[in-house]
N, CA, C and O atoms as a DFTB+ gen file, in Angstrom:
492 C
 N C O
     1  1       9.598      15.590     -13.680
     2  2       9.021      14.271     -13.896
     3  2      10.005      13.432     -14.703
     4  3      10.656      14.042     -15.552
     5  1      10.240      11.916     -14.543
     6  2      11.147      11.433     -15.060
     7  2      10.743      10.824     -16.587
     8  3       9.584      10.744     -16.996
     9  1      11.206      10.665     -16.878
    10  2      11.391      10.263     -18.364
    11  2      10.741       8.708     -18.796
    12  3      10.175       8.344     -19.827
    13  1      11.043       8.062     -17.685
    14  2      10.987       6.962     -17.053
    15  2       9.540       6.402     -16.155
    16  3       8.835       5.449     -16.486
    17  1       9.383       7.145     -15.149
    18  2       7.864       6.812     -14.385
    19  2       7.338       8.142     -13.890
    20  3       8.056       9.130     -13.737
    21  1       5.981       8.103     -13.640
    22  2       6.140       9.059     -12.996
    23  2       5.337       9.568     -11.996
    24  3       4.807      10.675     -11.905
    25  1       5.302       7.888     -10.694
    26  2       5.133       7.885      -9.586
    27  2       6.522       7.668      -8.865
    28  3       6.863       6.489      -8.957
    29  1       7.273       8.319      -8.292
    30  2       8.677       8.433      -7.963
    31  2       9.047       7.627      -6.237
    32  3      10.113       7.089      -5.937
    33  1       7.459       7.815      -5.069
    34  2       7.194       7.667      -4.237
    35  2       5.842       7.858      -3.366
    36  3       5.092       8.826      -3.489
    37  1       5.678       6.934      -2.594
    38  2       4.420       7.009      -2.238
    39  2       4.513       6.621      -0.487
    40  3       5.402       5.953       0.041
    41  1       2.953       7.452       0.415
    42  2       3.324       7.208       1.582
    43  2       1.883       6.460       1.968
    44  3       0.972       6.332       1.150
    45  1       1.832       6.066       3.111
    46  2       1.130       5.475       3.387
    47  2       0.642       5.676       4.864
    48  3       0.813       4.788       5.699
    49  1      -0.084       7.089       5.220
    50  2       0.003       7.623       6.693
    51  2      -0.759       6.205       7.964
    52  3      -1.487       5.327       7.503
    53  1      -0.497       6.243       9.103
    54  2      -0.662       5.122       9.877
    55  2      -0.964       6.464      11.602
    56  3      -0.401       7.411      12.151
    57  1      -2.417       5.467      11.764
    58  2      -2.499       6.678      13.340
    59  2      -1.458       5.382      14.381
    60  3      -0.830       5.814      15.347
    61  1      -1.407       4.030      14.075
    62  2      -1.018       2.578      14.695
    63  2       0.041       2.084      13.927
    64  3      -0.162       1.212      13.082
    65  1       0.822       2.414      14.072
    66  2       2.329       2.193      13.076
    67  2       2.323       0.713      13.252
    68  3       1.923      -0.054      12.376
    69  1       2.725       0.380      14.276
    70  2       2.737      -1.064      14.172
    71  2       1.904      -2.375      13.555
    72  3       2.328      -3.444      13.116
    73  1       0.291      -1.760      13.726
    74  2      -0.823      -2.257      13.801
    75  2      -0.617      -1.760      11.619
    76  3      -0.431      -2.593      10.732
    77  1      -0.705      -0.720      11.488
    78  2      -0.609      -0.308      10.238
    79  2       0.910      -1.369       9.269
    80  3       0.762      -2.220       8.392
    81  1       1.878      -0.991       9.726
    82  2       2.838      -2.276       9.015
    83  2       2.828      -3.475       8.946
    84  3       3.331      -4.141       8.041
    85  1       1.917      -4.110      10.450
    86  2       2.085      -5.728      10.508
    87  2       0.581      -5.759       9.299
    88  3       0.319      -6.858       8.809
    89  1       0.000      -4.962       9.039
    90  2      -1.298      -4.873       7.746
    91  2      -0.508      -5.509       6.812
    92  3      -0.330      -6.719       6.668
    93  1       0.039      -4.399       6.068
    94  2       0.959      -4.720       5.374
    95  2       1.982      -5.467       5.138
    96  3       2.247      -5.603       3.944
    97  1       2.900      -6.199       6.164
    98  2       3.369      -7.427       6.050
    99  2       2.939      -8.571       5.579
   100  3       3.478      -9.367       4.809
   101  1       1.540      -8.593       6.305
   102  2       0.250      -9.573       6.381
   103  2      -0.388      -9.834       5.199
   104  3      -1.005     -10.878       4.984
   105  1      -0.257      -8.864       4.365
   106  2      -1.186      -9.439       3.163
   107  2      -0.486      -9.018       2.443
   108  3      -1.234      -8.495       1.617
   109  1       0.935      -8.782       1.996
   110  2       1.897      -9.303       0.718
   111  2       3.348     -10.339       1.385
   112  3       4.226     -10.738       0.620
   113  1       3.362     -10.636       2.854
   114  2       4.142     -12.031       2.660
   115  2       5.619     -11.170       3.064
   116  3       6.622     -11.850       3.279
   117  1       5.680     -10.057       3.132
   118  2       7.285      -9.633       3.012
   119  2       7.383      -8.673       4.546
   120  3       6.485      -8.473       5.365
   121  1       8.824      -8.191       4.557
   122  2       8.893      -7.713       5.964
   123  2       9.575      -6.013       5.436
   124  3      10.552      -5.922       4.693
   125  1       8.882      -4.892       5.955
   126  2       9.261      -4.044       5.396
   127  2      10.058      -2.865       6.326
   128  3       9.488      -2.582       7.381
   129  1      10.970      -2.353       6.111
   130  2      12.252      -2.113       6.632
   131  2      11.786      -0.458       7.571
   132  3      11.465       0.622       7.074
   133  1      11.905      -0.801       8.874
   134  2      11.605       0.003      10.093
   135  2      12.856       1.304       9.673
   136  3      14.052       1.209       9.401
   137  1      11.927       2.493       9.778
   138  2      13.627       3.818       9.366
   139  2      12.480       5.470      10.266
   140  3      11.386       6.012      10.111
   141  1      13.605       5.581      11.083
   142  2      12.949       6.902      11.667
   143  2      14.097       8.032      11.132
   144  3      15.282       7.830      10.868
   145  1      13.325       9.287      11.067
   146  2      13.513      10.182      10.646
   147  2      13.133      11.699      10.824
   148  3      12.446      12.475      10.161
   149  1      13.828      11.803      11.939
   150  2      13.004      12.991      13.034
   151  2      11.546      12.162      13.549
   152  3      11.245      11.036      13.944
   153  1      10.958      13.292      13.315
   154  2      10.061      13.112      14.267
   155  2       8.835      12.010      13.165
   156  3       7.659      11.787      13.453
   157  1       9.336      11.663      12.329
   158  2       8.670      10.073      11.367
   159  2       9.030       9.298      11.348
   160  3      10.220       9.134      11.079
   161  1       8.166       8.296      11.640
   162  2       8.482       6.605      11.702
   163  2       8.176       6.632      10.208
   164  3       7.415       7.347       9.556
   165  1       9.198       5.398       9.774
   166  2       8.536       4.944       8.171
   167  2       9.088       3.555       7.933
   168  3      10.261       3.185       7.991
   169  1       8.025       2.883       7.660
   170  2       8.393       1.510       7.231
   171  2       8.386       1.015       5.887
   172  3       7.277       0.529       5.663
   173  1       9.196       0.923       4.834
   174  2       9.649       0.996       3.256
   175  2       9.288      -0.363       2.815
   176  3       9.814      -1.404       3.207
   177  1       8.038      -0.207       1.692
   178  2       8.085      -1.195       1.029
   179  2       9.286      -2.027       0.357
   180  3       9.889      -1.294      -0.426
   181  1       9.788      -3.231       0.407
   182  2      10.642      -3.519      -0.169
   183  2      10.720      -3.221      -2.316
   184  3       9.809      -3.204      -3.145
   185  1      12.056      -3.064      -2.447
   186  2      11.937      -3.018      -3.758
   187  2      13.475      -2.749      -4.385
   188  3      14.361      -2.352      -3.628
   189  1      13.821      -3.063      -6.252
   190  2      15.301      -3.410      -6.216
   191  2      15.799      -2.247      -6.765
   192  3      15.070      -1.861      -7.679
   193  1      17.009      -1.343      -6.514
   194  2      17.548      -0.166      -7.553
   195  2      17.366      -0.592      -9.295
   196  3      17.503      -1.722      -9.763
   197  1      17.151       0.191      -9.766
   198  2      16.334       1.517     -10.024
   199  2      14.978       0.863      -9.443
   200  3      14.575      -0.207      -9.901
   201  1      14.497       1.337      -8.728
   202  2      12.945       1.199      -8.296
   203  2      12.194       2.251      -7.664
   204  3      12.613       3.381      -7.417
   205  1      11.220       1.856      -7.458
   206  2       9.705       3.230      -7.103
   207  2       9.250       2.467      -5.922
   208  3       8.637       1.424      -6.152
   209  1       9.409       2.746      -4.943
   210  2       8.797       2.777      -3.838
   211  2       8.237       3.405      -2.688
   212  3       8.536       4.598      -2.640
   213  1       7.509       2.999      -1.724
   214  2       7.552       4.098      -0.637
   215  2       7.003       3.358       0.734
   216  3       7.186       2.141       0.774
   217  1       6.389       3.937       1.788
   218  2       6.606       3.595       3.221
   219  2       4.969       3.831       3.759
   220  3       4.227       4.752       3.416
   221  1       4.759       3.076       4.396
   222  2       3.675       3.334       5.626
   223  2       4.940       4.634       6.222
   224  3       6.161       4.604       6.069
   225  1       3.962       5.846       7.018
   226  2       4.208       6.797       7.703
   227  2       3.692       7.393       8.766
   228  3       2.833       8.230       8.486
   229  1       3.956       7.226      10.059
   230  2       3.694       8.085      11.151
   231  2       3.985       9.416      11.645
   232  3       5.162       9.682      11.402
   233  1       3.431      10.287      12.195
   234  2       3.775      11.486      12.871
   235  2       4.157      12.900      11.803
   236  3       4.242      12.608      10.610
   237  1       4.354      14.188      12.124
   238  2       4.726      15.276      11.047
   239  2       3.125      14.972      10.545
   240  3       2.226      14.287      11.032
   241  1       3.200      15.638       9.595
   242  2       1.246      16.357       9.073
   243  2       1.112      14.662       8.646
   244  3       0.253      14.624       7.765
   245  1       1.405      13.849       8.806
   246  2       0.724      12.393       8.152
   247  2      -0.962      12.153       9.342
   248  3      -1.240      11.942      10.523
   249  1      -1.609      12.357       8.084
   250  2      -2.991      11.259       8.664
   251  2      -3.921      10.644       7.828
   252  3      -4.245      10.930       6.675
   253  1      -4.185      10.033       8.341
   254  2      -4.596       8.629       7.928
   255  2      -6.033       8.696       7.429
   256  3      -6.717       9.500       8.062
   257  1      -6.775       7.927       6.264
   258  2      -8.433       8.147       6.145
   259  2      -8.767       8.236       4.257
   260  3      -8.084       8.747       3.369
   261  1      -9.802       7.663       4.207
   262  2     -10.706       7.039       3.233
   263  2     -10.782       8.551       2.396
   264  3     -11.209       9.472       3.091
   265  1     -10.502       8.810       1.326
   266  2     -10.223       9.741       0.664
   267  2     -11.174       9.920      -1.047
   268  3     -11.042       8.957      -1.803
   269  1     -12.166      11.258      -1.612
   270  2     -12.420       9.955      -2.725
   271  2     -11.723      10.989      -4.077
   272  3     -12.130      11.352      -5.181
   273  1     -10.315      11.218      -3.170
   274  2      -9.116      11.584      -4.539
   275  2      -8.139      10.806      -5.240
   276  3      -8.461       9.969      -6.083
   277  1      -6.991      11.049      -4.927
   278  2      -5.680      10.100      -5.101
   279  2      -5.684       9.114      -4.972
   280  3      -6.406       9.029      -3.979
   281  1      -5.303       7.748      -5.319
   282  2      -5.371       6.442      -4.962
   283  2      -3.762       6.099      -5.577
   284  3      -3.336       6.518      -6.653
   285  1      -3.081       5.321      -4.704
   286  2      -2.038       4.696      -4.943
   287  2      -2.460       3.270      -5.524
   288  3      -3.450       2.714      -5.048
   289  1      -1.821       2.750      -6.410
   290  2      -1.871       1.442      -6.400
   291  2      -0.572       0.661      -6.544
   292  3       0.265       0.701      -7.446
   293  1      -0.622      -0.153      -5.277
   294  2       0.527      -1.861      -4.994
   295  2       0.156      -2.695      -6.028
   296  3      -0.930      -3.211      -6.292
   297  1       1.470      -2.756      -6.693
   298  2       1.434      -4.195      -6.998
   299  2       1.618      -5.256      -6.350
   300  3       2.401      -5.378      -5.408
   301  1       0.487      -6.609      -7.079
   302  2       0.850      -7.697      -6.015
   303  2       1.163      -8.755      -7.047
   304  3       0.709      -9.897      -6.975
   305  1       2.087      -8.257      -8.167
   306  2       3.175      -9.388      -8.644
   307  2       2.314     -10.711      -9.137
   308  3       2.673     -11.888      -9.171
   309  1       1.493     -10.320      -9.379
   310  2       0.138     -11.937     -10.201
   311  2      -0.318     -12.151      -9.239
   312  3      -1.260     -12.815      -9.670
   313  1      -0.507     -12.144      -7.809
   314  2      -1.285     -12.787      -6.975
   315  2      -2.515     -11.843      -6.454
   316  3      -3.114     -12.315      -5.488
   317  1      -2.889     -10.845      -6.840
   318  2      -4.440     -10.700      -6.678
   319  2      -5.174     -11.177      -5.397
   320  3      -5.393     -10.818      -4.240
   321  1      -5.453     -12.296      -6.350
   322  2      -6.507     -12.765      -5.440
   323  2      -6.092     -13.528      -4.256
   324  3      -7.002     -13.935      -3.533
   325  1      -4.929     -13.783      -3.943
   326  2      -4.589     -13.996      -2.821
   327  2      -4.050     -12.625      -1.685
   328  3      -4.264     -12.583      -0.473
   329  1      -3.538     -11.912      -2.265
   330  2      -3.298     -10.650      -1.444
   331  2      -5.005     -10.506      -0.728
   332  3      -5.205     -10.601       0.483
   333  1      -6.020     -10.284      -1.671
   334  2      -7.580      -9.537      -1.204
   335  2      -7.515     -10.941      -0.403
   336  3      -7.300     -10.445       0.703
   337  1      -7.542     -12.238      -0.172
   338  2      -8.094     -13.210       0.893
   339  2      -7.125     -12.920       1.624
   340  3      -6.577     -14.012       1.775
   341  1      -6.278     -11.836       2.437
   342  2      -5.594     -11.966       2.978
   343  2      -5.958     -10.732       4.300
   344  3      -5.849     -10.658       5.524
   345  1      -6.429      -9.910       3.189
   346  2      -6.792      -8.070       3.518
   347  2      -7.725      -8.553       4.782
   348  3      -7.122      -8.614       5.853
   349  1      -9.236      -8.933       4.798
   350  2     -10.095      -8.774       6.048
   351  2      -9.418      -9.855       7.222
   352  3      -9.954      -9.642       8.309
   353  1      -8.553     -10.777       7.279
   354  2      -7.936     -11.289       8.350
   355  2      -6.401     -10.724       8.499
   356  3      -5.535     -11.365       9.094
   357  1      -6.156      -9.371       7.850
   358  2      -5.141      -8.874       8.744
   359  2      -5.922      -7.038       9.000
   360  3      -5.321      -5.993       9.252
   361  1      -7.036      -7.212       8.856
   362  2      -7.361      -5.976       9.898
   363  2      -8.060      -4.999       8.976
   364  3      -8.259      -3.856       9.386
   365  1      -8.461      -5.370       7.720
   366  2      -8.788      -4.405       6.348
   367  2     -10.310      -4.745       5.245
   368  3     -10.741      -5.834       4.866
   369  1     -10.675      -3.769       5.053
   370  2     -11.543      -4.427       4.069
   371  2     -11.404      -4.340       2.743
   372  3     -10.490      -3.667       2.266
   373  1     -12.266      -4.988       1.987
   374  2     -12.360      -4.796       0.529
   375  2     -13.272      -3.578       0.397
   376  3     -14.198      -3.655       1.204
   377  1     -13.313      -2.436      -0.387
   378  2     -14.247      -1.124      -0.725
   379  2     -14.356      -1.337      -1.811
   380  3     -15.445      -0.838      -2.094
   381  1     -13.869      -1.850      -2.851
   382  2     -14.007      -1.967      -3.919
   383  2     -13.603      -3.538      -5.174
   384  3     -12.562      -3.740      -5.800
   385  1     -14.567      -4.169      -5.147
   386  2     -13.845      -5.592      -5.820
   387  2     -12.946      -5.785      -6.613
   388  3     -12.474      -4.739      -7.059
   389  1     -12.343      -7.025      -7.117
   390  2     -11.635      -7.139      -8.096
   391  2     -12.463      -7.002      -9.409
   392  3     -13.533      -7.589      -9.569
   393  1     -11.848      -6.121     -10.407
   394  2     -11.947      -5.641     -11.467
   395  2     -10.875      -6.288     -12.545
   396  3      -9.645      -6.277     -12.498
   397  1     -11.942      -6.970     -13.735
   398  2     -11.017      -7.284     -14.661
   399  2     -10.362      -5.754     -15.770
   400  3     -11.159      -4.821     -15.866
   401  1      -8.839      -5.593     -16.593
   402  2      -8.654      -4.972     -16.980
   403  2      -8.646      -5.162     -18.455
   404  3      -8.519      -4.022     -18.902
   405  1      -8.706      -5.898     -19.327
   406  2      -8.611      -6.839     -20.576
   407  2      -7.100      -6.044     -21.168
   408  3      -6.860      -4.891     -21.527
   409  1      -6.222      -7.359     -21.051
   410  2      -5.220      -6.583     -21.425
   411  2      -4.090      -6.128     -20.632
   412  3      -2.898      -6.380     -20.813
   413  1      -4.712      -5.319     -19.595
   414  2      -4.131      -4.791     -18.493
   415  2      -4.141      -5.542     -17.167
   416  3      -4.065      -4.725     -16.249
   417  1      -4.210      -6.844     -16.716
   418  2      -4.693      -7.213     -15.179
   419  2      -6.062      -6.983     -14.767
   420  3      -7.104      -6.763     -15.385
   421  1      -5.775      -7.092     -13.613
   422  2      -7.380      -6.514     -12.997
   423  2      -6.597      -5.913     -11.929
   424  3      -5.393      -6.100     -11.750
   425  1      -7.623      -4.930     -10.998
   426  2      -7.505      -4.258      -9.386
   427  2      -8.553      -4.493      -8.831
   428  3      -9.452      -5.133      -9.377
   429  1      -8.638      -3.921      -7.407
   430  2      -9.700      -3.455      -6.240
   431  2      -8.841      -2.577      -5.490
   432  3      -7.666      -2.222      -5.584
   433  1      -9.871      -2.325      -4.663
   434  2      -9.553      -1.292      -4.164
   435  2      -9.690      -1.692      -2.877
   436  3     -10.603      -2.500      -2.713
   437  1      -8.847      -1.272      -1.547
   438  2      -9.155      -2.045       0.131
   439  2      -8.850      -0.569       0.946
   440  3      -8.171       0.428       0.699
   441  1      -9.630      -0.952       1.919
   442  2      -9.557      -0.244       3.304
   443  2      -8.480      -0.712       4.251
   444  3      -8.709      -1.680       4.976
   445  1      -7.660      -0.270       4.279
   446  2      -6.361      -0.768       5.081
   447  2      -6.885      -0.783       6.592
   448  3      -8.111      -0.733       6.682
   449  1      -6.169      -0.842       7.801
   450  2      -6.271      -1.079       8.986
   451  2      -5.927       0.335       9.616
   452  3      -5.981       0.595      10.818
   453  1      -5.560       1.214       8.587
   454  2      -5.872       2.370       9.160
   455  2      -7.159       3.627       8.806
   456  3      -7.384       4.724       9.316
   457  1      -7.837       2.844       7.676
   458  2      -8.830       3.689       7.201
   459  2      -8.771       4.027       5.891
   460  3      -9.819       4.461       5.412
   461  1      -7.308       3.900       4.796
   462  2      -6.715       4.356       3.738
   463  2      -7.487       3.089       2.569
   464  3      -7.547       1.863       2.482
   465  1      -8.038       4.441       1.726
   466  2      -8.105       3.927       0.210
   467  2      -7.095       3.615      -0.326
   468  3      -6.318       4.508      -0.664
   469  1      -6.791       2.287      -0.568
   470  2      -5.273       1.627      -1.277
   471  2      -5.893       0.681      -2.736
   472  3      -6.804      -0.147      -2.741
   473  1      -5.310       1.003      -3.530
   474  2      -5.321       0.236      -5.240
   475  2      -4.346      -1.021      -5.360
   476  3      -3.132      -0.851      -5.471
   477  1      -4.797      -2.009      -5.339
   478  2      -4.214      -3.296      -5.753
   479  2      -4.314      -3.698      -7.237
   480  3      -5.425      -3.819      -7.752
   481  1      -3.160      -3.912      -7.952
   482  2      -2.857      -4.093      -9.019
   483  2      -2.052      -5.127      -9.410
   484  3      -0.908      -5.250      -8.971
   485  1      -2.830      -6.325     -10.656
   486  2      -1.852      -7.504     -10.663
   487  2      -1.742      -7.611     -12.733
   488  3      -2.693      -7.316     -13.456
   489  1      -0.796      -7.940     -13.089
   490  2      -1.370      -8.389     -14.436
   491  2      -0.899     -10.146     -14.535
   492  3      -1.217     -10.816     -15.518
């Protein structure tokens, strides 16, 4: 574990790769970088060295679905509440509202377009 963080990478399984990334394009504004790798598609959140990132993922043991363990959470860089008005017109729902954090931001929690419990996080 690093010294430093210690979420290092994160995936984001997709049964609709395409349908699953243009999600994600769709409701943070950015275009995220297409990379195969054997028999996995992965499309990489953007982000700058030293950084923590990770990928929507297809194919190899990746699958996809509403989970009530692990939760990743995206940052969405102060915009919140525009990322969630963005989520049910690119294919996703809200499961969980925005939550104030006092101090800390607020989150919610969304149903992506593939079924995935995802954590949105802004301060």
């Amino acid at each position: 574990m690093s010294a430093n963080n210690t979420i290092s990478w994160f995936e984001i399984p997709a049964n609709d790769f395409d349908r699953a990334v243009g999600f994600y394009e769709k409701i943070f504004g950015k275009t995220l970088k297409r990379e195969t790798f054997g028999p996995v598609q992965m499309a990489v959140f953007p982000y700058q060295q030293p950084g923590i990132s990770g990928a929507v993922v297809q194919g190899g043991p990746y699958q996809p679905g509403e989970t009530k363990g692990t939760v990743i959470y995206l940052d969405c860089d102060g915009q919140l509440d525009q990322v969630l008005g963005r989520v049910k017109g690119a294919g996703g729902s809200v499961a969980f509202p925005k939550t104030e954090l006092p101090g800390m931001g607020a989150y919610a929690h969304i149903l992506d377009s593939e079924g995935n419990r995802v954590g949105l996080h802004s301060i």
